[in-house]
C-alpha positions as a Markdown table, in Angstrom:
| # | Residue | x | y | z |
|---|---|---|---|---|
| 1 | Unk | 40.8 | -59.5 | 5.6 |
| 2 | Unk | 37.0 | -59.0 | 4.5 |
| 3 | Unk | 36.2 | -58.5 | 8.2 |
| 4 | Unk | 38.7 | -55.9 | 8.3 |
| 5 | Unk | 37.6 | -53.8 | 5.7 |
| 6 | Unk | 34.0 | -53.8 | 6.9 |
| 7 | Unk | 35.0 | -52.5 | 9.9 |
| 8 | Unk | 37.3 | -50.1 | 8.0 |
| 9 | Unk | 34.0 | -48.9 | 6.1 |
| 10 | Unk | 31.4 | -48.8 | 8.9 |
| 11 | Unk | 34.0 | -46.6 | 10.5 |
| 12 | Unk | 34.1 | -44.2 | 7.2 |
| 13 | Unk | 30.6 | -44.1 | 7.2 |
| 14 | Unk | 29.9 | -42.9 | 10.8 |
| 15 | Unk | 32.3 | -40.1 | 10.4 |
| 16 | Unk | 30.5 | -39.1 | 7.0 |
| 17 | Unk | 27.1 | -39.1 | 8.8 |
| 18 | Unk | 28.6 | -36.8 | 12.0 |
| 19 | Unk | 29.8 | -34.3 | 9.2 |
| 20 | Unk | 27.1 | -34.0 | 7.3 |
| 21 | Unk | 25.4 | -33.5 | 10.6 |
| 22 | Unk | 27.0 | -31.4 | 11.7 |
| 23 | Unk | 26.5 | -29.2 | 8.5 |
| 24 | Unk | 22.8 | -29.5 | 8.8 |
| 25 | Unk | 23.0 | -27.7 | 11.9 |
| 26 | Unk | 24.6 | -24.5 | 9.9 |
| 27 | Unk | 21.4 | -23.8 | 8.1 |
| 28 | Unk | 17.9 | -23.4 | 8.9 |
| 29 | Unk | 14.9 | -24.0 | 6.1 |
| 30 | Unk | 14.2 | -20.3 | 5.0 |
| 31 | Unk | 11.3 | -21.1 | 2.3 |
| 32 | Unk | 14.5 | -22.1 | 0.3 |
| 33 | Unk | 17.5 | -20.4 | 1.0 |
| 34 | Unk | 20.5 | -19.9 | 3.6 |
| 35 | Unk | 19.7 | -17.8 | 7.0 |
| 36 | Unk | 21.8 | -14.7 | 6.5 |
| 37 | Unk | 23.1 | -13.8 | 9.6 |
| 38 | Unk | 24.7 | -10.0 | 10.3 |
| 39 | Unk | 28.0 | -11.6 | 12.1 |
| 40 | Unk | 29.7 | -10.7 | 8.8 |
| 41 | Unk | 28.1 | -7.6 | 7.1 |
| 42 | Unk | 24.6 | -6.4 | 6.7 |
| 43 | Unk | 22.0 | -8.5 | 6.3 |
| 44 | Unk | 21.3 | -10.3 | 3.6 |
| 45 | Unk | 17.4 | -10.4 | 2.3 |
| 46 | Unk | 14.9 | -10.9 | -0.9 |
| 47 | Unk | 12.1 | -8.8 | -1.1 |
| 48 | Unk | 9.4 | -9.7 | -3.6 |
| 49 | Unk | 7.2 | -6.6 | -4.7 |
| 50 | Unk | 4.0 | -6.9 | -6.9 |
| 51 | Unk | 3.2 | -3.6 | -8.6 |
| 52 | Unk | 0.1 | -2.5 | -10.8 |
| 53 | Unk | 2.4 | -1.4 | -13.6 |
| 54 | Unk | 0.7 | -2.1 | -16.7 |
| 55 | Unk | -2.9 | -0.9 | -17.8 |
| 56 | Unk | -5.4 | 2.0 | -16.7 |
| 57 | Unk | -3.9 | 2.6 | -13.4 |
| 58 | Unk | 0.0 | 2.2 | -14.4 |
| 59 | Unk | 0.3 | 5.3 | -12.5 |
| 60 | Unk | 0.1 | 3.8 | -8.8 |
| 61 | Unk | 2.7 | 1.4 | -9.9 |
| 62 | Unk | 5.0 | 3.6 | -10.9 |
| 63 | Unk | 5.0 | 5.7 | -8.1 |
| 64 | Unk | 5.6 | 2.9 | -5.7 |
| 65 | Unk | 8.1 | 1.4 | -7.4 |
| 66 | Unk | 9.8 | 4.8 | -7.8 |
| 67 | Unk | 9.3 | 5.1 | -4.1 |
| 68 | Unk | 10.7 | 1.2 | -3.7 |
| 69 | Unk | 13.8 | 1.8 | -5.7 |
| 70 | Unk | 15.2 | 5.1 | -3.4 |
| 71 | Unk | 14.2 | 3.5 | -0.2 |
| 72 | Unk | 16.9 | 0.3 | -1.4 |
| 73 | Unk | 19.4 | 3.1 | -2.9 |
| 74 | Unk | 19.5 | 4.6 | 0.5 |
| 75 | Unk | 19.7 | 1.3 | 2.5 |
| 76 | Unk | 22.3 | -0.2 | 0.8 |
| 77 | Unk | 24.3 | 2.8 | 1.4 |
| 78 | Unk | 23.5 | 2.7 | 5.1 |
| 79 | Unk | 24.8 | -0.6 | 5.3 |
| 80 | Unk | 23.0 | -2.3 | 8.0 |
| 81 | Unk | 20.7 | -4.4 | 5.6 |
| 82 | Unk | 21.1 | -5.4 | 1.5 |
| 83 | Unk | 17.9 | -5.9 | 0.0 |
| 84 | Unk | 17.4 | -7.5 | -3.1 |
| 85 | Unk | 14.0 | -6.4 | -4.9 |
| 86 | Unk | 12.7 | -8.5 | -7.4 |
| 87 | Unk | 9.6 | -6.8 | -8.8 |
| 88 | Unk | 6.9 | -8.7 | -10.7 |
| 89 | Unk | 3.6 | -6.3 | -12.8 |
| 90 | Unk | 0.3 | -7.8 | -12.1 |
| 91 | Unk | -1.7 | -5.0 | -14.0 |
| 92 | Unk | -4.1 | -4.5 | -11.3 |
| 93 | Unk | -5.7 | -8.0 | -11.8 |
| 94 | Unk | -6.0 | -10.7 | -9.7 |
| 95 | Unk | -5.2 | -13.6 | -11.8 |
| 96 | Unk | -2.0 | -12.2 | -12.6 |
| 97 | Unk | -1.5 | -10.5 | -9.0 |
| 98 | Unk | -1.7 | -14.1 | -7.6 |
| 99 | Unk | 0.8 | -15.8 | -10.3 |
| 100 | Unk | 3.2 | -13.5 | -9.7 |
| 101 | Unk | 3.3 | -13.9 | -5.7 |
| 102 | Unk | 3.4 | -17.7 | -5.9 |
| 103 | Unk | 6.5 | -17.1 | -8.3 |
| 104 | Unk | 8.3 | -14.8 | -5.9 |
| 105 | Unk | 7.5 | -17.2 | -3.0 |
| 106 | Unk | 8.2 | -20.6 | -4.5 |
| 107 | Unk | 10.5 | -20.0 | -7.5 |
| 108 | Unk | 12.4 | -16.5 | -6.5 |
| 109 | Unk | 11.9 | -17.6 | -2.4 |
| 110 | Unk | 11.8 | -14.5 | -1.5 |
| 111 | Unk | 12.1 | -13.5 | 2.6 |
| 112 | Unk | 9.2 | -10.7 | 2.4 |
| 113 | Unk | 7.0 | -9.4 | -0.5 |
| 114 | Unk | 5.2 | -5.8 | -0.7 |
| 115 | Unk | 2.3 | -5.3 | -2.8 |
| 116 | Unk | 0.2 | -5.9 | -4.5 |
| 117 | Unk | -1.3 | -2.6 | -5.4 |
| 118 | Unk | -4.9 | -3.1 | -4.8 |
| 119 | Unk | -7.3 | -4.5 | -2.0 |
| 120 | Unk | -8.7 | -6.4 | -4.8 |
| 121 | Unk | -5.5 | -8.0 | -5.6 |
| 122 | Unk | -4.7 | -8.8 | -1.8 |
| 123 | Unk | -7.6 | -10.5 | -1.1 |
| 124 | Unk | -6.4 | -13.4 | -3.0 |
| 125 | Unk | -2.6 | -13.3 | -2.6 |
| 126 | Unk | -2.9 | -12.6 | 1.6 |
| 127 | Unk | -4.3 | -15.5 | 2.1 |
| 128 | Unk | -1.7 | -17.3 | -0.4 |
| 129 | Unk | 1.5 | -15.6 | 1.7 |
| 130 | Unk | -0.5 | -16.4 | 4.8 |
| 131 | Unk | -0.6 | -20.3 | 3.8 |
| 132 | Unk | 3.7 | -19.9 | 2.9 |
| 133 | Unk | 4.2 | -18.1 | 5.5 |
| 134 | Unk | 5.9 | -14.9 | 3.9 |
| 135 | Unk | 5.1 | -11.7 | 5.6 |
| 136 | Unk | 3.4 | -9.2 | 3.1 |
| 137 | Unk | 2.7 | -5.5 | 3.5 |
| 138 | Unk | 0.3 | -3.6 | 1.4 |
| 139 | Unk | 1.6 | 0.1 | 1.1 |
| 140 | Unk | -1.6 | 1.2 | -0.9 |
| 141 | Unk | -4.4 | -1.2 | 0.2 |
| 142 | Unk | -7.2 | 0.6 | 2.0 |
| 143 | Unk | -10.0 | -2.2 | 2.0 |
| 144 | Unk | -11.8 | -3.1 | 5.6 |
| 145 | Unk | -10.4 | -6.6 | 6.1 |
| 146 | Unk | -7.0 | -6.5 | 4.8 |
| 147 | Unk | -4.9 | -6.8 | 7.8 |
| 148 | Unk | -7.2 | -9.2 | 9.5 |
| 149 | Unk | -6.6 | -11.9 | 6.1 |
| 150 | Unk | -3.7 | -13.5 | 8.5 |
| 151 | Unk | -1.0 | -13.3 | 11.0 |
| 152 | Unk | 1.7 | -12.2 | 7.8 |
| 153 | Unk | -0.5 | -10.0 | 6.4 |
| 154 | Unk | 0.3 | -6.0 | 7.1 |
| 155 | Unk | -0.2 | -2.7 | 5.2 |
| 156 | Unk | 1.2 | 0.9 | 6.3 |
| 157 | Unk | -1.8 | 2.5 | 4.1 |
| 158 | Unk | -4.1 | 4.2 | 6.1 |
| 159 | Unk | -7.8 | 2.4 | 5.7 |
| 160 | Unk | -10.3 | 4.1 | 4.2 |
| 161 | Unk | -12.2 | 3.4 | 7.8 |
| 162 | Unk | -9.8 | 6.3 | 9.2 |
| 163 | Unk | -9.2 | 8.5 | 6.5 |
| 164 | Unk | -13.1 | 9.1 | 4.6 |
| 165 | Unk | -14.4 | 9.9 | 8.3 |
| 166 | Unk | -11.3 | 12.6 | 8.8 |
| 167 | Unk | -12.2 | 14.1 | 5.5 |
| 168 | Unk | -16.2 | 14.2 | 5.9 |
| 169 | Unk | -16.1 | 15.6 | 9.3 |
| 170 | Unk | -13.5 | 18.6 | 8.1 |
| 171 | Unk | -16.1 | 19.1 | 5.5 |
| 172 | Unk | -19.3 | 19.1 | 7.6 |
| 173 | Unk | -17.5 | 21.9 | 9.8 |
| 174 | Unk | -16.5 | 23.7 | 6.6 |
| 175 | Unk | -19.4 | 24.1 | 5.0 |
| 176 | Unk | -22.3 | 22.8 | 7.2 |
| 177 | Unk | -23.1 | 20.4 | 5.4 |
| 178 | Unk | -26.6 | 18.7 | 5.8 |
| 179 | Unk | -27.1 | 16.6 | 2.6 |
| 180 | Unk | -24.8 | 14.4 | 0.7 |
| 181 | Unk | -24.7 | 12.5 | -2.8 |
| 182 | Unk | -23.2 | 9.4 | -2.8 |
| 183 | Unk | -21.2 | 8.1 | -6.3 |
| 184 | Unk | -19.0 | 4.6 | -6.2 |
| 185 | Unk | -17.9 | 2.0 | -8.7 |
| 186 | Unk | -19.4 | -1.1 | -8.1 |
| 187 | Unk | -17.4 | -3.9 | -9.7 |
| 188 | Unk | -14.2 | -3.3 | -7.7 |
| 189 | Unk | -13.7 | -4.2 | -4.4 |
| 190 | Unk | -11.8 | -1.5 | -3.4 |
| 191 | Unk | -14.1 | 1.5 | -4.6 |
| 192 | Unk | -17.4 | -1.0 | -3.2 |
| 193 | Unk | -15.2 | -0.4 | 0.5 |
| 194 | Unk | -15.0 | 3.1 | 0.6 |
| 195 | Unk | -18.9 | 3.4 | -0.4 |
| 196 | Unk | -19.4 | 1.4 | 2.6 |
| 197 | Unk | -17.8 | 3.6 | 4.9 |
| 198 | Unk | -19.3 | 6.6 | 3.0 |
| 199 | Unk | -22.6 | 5.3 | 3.8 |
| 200 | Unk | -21.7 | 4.2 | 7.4 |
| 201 | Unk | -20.5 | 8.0 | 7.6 |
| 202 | Unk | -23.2 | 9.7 | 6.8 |
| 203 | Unk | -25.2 | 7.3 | 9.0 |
| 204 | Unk | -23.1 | 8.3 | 12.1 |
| 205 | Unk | -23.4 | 12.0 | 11.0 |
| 206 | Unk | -26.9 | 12.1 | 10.2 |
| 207 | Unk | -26.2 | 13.3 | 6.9 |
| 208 | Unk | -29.7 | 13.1 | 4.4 |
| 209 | Unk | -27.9 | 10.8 | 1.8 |
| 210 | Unk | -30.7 | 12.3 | -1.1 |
| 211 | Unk | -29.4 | 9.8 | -3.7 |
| 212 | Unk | -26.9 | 7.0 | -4.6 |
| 213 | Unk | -25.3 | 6.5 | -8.0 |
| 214 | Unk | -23.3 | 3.8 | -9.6 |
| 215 | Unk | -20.4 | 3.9 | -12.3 |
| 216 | Unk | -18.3 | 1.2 | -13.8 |
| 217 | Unk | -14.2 | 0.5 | -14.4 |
| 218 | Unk | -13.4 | 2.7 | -17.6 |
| 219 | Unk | -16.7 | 4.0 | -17.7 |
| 220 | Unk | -16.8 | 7.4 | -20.1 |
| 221 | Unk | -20.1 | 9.4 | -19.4 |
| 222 | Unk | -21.5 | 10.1 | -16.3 |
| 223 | Unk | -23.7 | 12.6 | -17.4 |
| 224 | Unk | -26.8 | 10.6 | -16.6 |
| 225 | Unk | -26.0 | 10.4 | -12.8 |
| 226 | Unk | -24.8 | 13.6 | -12.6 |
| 227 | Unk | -27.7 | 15.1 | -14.1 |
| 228 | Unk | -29.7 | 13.5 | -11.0 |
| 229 | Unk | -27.3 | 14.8 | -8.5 |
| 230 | Unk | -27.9 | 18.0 | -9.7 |
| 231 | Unk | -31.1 | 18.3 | -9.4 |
| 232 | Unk | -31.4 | 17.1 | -5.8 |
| 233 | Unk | -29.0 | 20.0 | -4.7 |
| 234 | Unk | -26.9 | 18.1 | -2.3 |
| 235 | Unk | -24.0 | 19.8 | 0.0 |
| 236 | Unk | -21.0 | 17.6 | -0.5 |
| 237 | Unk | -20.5 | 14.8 | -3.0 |
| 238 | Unk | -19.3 | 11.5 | -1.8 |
| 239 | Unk | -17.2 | 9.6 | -4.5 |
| 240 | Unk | -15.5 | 6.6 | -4.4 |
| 241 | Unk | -13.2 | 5.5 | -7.6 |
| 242 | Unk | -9.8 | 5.1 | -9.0 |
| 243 | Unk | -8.3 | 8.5 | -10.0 |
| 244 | Unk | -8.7 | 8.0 | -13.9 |
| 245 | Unk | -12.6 | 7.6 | -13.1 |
| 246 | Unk | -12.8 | 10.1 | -10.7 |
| 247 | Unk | -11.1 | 12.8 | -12.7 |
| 248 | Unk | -13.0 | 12.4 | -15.4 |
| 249 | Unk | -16.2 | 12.6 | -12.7 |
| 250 | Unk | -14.9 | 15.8 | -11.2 |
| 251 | Unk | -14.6 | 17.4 | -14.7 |
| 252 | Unk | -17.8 | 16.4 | -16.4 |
| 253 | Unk | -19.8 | 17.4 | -12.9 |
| 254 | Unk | -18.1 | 21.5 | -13.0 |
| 255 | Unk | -18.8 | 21.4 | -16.8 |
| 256 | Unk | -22.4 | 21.0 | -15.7 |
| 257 | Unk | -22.5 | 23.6 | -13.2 |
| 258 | Unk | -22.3 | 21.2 | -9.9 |
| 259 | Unk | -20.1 | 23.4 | -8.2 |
| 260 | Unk | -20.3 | 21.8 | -4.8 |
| 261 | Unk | -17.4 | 20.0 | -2.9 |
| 262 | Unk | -16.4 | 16.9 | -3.3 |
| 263 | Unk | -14.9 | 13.9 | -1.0 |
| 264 | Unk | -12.9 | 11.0 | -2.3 |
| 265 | Unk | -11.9 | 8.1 | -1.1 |
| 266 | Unk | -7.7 | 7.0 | -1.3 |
| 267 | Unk | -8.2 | 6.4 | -4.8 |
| 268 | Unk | -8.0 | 10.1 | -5.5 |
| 269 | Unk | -4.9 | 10.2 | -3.7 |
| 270 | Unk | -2.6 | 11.5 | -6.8 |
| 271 | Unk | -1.7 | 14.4 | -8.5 |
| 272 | Unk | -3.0 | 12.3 | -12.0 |
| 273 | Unk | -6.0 | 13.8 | -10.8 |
| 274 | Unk | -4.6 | 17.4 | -11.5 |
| 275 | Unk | -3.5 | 16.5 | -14.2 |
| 276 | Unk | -6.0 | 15.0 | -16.0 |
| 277 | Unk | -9.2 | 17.2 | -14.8 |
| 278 | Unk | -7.3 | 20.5 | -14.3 |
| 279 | Unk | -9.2 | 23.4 | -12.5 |
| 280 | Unk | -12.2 | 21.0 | -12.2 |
| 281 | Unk | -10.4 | 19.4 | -9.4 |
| 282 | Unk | -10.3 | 22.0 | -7.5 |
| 283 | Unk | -12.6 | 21.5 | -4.3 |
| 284 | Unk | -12.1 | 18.1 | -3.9 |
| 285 | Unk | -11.1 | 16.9 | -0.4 |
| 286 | Unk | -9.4 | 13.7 | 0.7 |
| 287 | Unk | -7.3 | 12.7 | 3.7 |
| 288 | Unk | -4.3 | 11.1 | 3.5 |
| 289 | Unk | -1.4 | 10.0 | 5.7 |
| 290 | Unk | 0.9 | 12.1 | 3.4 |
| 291 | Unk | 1.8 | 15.5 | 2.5 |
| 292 | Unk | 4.7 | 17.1 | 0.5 |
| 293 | Unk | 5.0 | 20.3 | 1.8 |
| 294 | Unk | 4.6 | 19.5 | 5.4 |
| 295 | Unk | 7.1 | 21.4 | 7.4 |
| 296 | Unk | 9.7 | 18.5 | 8.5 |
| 297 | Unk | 13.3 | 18.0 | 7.5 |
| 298 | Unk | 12.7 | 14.0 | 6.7 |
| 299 | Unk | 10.2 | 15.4 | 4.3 |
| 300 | Unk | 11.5 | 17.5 | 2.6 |
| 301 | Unk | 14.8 | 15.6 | 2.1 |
| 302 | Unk | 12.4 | 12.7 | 0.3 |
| 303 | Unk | 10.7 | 15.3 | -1.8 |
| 304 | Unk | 14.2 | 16.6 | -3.1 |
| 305 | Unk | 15.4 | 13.2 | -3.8 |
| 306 | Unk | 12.3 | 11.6 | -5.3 |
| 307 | Unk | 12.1 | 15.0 | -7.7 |
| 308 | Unk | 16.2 | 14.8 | -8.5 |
| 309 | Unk | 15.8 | 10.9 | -9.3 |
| 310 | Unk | 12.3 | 10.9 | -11.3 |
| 311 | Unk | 11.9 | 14.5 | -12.0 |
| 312 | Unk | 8.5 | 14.7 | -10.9 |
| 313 | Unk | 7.0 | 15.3 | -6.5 |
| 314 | Unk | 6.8 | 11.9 | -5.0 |
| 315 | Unk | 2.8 | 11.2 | -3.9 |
| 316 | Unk | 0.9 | 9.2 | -1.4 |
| 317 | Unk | 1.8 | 5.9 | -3.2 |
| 318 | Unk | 5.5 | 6.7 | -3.8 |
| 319 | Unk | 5.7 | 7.8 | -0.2 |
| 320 | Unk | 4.1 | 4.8 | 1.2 |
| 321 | Unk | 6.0 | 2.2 | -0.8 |
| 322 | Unk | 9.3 | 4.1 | 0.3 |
| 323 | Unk | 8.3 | 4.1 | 4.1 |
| 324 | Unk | 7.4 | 0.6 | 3.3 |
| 325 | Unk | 10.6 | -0.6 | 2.1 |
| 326 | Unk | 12.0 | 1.1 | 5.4 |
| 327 | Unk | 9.7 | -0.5 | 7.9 |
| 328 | Unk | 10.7 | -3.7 | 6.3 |
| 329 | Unk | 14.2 | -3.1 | 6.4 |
| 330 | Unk | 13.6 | -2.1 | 10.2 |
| 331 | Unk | 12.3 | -6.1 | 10.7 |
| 332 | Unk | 15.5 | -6.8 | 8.9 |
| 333 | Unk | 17.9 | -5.4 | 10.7 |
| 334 | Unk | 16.2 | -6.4 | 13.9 |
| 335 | Unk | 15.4 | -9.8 | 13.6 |
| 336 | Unk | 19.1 | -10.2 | 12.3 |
| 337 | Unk | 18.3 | -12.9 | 10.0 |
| 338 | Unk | 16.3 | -13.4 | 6.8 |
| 339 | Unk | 14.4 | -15.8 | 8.2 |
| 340 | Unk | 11.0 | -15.6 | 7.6 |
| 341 | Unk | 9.0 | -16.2 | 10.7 |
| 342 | Unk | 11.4 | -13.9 | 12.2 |
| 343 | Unk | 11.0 | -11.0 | 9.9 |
| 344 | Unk | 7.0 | -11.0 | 10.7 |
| 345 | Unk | 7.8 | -11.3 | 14.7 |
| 346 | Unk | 9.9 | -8.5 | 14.4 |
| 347 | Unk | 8.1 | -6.4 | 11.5 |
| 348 | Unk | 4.7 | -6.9 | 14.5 |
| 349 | Unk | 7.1 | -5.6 | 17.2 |
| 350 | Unk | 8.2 | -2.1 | 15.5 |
| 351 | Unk | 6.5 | 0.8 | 17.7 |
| 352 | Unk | 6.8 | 4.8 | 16.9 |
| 353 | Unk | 8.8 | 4.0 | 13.3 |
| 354 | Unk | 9.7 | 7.8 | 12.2 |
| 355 | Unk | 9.0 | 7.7 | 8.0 |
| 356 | Unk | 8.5 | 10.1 | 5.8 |
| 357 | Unk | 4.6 | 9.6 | 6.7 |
| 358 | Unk | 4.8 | 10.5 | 10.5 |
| 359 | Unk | 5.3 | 8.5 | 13.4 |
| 360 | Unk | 4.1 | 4.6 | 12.9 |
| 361 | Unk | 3.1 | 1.5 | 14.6 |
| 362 | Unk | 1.5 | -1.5 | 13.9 |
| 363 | Unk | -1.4 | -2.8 | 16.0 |
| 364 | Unk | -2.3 | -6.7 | 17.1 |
| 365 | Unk | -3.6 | -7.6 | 13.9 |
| 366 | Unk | -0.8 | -6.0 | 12.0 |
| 367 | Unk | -2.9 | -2.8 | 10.7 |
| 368 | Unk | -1.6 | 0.6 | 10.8 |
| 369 | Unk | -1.7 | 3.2 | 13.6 |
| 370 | Unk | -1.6 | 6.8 | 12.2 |
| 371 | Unk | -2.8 | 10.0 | 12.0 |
| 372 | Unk | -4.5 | 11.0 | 8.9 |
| 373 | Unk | -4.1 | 14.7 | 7.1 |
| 374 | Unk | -7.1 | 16.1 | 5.6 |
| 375 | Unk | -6.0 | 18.4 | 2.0 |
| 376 | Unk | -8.0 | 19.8 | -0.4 |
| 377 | Unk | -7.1 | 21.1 | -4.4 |
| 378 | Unk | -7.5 | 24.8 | -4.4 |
| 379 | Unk | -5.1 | 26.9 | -7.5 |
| 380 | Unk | -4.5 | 23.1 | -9.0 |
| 381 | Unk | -2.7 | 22.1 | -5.7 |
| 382 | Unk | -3.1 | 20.1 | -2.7 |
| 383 | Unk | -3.2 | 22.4 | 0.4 |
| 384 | Unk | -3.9 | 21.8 | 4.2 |
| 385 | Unk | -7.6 | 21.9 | 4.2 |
| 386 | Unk | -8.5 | 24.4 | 7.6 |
């Protein structure tokens, strides 16, 4: 009888170990979760997002987000992917930028994350999604050596390597420009970037650079470096600084009669610079992979919605992040699967995407391929700069 119900159990136990088996084989390790497949809907996927949305440069982050949030509104009702977006504030620092991808990655498991805001902040969480293997795309980093911080690292923001050389060269054949000023803040990564490819621009133009001045996050008087630039009567200004900064730059240097042009670097890619310097903007050039009032039906359609919805014209950041959202979406749908290895295979495949930016691609190491539009502020506006 014993011998009987041992055989009775070992029996049991061999079909318990083919089922659960055979249910093993339904799933695949996802960082966490289920594979979502499309057999039964639209796909199914997490996307983690790190935005600057606290603190001195709140401004970026709302934008994005802004952009983020319509991008999701009009996928959903597409119906070919549903995106969940769990959004995390790092306020532009990169203690807290790092905390909150390792929560969206290990605690949230989320299939994709876009962020964080600045280069700064995505020279320490890259290499952390490149280590989990979660594909990330910056939508506002501009830094040299962003893309190349790992095989899941990506970003649909135009480098300031592409876009400071557009917008020096359309100035040199404006004005003839034979001498330049250079200006940068030098304790942030991101502004310390773009002064290195102002310098290496005025190197490979053969541009007299007659003087190079330094500035500070949050710094309030810049008199003292101004008052230098003056007096060595340059042609063009080179500066390189977030928008609060540079604003404040741009309207202390017209206030002391420097009426000269002025390049910027992406950070001076908002309309917070309007609005916080007024007419002293005016004259400053930047180039940009965005503009609002560019002829084009998927433009303007963006432009209505994003003013219905927050009342205010969508900018570079908002545009970016809402292109972002899309290109992400695109890996999505065509990977057909949440899976993350598969998300960045496909996200490195997309070729001639159509966004609100223009035509896109990515190249081998996962950096974007673009061309750049060169504005300037003239009557408090950005126009086409001829």
């Amino acid at each position: 009888m014993n011998k009987n119900i041992k055989l009775l159990f070992s029996a049991m136990m061999v079909c318990l170990l083919v089922i659960l088996a055979a249910c093993g084989n339904d799933t695949k390790d996802t960082g966490g979760q289920a594979n979502e497949s499309n057999s039964d809907g639209p796909v199914k996927a997490t996307v983690g997002v790190i935005s600057y949305l606290t603190g001195s440069g709140a401004s970026y982050g709302e934008a994005i987000t802004n952009g983020l949030k319509l991008a999701n509104e009009e996928l959903k009702a597409a119906g070919e992917v549903d995106i969940e977006l769990k959004i995390e504030d790092s306020a532009g620092k990169q203690e807290e930028a790092l905390t909150a991808a390792q929560k969206l990655m290990n605690s949230d498991n989320v299939d994709a994350i876009i962020g964080p805001t600045l280069s700064t902040e995505m020279f320490v969480v890259g290499p952390e999604a490149e280590l989990n293997g979660v594909t990330i795309l910056g939508t506002s980093n501009t830094a040299e050596g962003v893309p190349q911080l790992g095989d899941y690292v990506f970003r649909n923001s135009i480098p300031e390597t592409m876009a400071i050389p557009a917008a020096v060269e359309k100035a040199i054949e404006k004005y003839d420009v034979k001498k330049v000023a250079i200006l940068y803040g030098n304790d942030d990564v991101f502004t310390k970037a773009g002064y290195d490819v102002m310098k290496q621009v005025a190197e490979d133009k053969n541009l007299e650079v007659v003087t190079t001045q330094t500035f500070q996050l949050n710094q309030s008087d810049y008199k003292p470096l101004l008052t230098k630039i003056k007096s060595l009567e340059p042609d063009l200004i080179l500066a390189s600084a977030l928008y609060n900064e540079g604003a404040v730059i741009l309207d202390q240097a017209r206030k002391m009669g420097i009426d000269v042009p002025f390049v910027g670097g992406n950070g001076f890619n908002s309309p917070e610079v309007i609005t916080i310097a007024g007419d002293a903007s005016n004259g400053l050039i930047v180039a940009t992979p965005w503009f609002a009032q560019k002829d084009d039906e998927k433009v303007k359609s963006f432009v209505e919605k994003y003013k219905e919805a927050y009342g205010v014209e969508p900018d570079q950041f908002a545009a970016q992040a809402y292109d972002g959202l899309y290109l992400i979406a695109e890996a999505i749908k065509n990977a057909g699967t949440n899976d993350r290895d598969a998300i960045r295979d496909a996200l490195a495949e997309v070729k001639d995407f159509e966004g609100v930016l223009g035509m896109m691609s990515f190249d081998e190491e996962g950096d974007i391929v673009m061309d750049p539009t060169v504005l300037i502020i003239e009557g408090n506006k950005y126009i086409e700069f001829e």
